[in-house]
N, C-alpha and C positions, 0 to 999 in steps of 0.2 A: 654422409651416411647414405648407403643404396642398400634400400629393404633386399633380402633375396628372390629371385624369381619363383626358389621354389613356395616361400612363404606367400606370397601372390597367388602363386596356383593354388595352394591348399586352400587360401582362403577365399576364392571365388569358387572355387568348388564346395566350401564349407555355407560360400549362401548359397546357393543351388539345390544344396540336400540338408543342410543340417538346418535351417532356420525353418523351413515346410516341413521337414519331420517336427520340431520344437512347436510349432506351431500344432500340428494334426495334433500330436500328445496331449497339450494342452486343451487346446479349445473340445475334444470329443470324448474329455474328462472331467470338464469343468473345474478347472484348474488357473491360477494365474499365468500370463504366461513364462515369464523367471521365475516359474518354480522348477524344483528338481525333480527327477523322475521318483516313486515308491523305494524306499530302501530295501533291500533284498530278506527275506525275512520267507515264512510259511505259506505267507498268504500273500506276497511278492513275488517278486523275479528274482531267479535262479542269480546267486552273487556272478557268477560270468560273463552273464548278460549284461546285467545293472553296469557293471565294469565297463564294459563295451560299448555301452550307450553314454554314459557318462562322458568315457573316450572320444567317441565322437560327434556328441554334444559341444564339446570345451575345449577339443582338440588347437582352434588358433590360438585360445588362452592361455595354453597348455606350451604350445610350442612360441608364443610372442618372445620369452627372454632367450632362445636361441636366434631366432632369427635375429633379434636386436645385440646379439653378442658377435652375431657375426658381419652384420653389417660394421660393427666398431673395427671388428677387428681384421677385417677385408681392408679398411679405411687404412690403419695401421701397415698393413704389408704393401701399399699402394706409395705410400711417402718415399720421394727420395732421399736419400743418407746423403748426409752433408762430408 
């Protein structure tokens, strides 16, 4: 099984930005740090936003069973036929 390259990139780019944004949220709200951001509401963020940070918040989490389906199934089209 060979993770995909693009799963790699996303994910070294996702610690690059996404764990120091996670972290800034966090710590300069006095916040755990796996907490999740306010729920969209009056006195929140706009739901598109929330959306959109949540996105790419959890985005490897989010996209892990594709990459892992396609690692299987890369493996799969790789085998010679008997």
């Amino acid at each position: 099984m060979k993770i995909p390259r693009w799963y790699l990139w996303q994910f070294a780019a996702w610690l690059v930005t996404g764990l120091p944004f996670q972290w800034f949220f966090t710590a300069f709200n006095g916040l755990p740090f796996l907490s999740l951001p306010d729920a969209p509401g009056p006195n929140g963020p706009s739901l598109p936003l929330w959306v959109l940070v949540m996105i790419f918040l959890y985005h490897p989490i989010l996209t892990a069973p594709v990459a892992v389906w396609s690692a299987f199934s890369h493996r799969k089209r790789s085998l010679p036929r008997p």
